[in-house]
C-alpha positions, -999 to +999 in steps of 0.1 A: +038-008+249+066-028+242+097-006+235+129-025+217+166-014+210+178-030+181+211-034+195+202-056+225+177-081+204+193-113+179+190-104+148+167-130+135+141-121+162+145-082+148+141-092+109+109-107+124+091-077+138+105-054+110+090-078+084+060-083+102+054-045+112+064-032+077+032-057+056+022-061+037+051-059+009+051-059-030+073-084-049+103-078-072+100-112-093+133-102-103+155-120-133+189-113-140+220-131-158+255-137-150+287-128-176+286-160-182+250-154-200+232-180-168+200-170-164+186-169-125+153-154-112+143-148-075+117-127-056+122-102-031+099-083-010+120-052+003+113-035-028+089-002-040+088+024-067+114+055-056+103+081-091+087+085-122+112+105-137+134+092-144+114+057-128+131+042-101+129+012-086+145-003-055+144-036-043+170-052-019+184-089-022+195-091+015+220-114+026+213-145+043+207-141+077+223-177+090+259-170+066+262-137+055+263-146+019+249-125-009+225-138-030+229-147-069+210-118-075+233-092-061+262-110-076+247-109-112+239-071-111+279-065-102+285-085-136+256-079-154+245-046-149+207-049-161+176-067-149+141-069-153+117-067-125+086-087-130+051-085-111+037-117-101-001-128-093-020-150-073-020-179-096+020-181-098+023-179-061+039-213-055+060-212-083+073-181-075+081-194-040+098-224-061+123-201-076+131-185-043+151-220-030+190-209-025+200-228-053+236-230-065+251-206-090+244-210-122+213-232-116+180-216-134+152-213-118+127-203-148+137-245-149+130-248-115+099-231-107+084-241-145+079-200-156+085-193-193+116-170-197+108-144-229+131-126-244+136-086-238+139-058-259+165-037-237+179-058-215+197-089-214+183-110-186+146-125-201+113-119-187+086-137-170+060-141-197+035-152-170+035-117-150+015-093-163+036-064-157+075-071-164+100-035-164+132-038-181+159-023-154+194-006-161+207-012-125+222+025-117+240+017-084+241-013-057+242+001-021+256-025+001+244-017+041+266-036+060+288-071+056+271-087+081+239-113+080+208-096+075+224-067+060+210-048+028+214-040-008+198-018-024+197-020-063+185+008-079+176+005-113+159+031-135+131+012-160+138+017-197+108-008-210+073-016-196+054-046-209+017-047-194-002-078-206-038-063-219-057-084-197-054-064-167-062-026-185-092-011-185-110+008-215-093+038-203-057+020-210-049+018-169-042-010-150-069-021-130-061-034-096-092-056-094-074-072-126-040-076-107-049-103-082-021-087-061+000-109-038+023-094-012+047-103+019+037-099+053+054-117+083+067-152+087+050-175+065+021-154+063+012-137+029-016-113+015-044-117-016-051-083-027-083-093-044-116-069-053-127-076-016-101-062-002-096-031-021-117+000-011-119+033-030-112+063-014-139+090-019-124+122-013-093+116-009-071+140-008-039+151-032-012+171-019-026+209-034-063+200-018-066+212+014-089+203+036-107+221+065-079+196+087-087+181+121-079+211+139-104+234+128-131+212+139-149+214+169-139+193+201-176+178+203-167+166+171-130+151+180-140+140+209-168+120+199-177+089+215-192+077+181-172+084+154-137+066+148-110+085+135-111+080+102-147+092+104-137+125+121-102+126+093-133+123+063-151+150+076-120+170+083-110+165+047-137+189+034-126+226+019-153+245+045-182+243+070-216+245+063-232+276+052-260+289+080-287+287+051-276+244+047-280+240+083-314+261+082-330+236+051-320+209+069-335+210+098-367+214+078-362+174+064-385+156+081-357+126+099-340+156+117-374+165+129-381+136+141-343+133+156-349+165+172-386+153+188-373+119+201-347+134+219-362+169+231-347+182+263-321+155+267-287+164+250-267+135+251-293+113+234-298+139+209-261+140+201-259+102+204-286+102+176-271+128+150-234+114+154-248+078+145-269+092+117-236+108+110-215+081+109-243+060+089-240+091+058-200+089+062-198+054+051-226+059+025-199+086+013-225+117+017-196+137+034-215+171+028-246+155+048-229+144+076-214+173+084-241+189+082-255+173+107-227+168+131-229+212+133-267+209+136-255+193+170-226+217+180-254+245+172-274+226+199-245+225+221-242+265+217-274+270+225-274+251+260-247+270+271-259+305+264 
């Protein structure tokens, strides 16, 4: 494995592996104005939600990497203390990369890029009516990391207006991400499409008061299989208990473990082979119970060979 000190790398080759470890990234499409009431607008992809209450965002214009300057945006939020952080799509994609050219002070890139400023209801700066999710910002407090290029800061802002274009709610009033059409930063040049094919839903996953049985409690021919990955192993490790004796009894009644059980009589490996693929197979199906179910029908086995 490659092991690196920051301190002995150039800086420009260590904002590459941090930006391409750390993918991919959402986008602040953020706007802000000047005192002198200029209006500028650039995206930045060191940026998340911090909070819900009150809601926080974060999001870091850094400063360039070849001069050390800051970047309109952190100057405006000194003189201007508001800003509104907007949420682009696919379909604004190279616009948005228009209005993230270093242009001069004072220059407007809602002009440049061809993106409709709107005005806000809080705030002063105005808001990109083509995102379908723009948050009004009071900027709390700038945190500046360091002087030099590369360096951070971090402008936290606390959201005092959401405007969520209807298109992307669903009938229960939510955003849906397969509306979204998600972009985000990832190394380089490279960027992501978070589109319906790449989004999965998570059955059983698990919230911080639902405990699982956990990894540890299971048994080693089970986390040491040769046919389960990980996450397998993590799903089934997720449930709140083992199977009962009476599941494991009606179950070997059903007439594929039978004939699991037949094909493989007196020969253990090809019998566990067959249940942890079977296994696997009711995992990704999402029948969670079932599978583990069947992965104890072959640690019973197990037990019984070495009695």
């Amino acid at each position: 494995m490659l092991s690196i000190n920051p301190d002995e790398i150039p800086m420009p080759k260590l904002h590459e592996y941090l930006l391409s470890a750390v993918a991919p990234r959402p986008i602040a499409f953020v706007s802000t104005i000047d005192k002198g009431g200029n209006a500028n607008l650039a995206p930045f992809s060191f940026f998340n939600v911090f909070g819900s209450n009150p809601p926080t965002l974060i999001y870091s214009p850094a400063r360039s990497g070849r001069t050390g300057a800051t970047k309109n945006t952190h100057d405006n939020v000194l003189e201007i203390k508001e800003c509104v952080v907007n949420i682009a799509h696919y379909d604004m994609l190279y616009q948005m990369n228009l209005a993230a050219g270093m242009y001069a002070k004072g220059t407007d890139e809602f002009k440049k890029s061809g993106l409709t400023p709107v005005a806000s209801v809080t705030v002063k700066p105005p808001r990109v009516a083509e995102c379908y999710v723009q948050m009004e910002c009071e900027v709390k407090q700038v945190i500046e990391t360091g002087p030099g290029g590369g360096a951070g800061n971090l402008v936290i802002c606390e959201v005092k207006m959401i405007h969520i274009n209807e298109k992307v709610l669903n009938e229960e009033g939510s955003i849906d991400p397969l509306k979204m059409d998600y972009i985000a930063r990832m190394g380089k040049q490279f960027w992501a499409r978070i589109g319906a094919e790449n989004i999965i839903s998570v059955s059983g996953f698990k919230m911080a008061n639902e405990l699982g049985i956990g990894w540890d409690a299971l048994p080693v021919g089970i986390t040491h299989s040769e046919y389960l990955s990980g996450n397998d192993i993590a799903r089934t490790a997720s449930l709140h208990a083992f199977p009962t004796t009476e599941e494991l009894q009606e179950l070997r009644k059903a007439d594929f473990v039978k004939e699991i059980f037949f094909e493989h009589y007196n020969n253990f490996a090809a019998l566990e082979k067959a249940i942890h693929m079977r296994a696997k197979i009711e995992i990704e199906r999402g029948s969670l119970p079932l599978a583990f179910q069947l992965l104890m029908l072959a640690e019973e086995e197990r037990t019984s060979l070495t009695k």
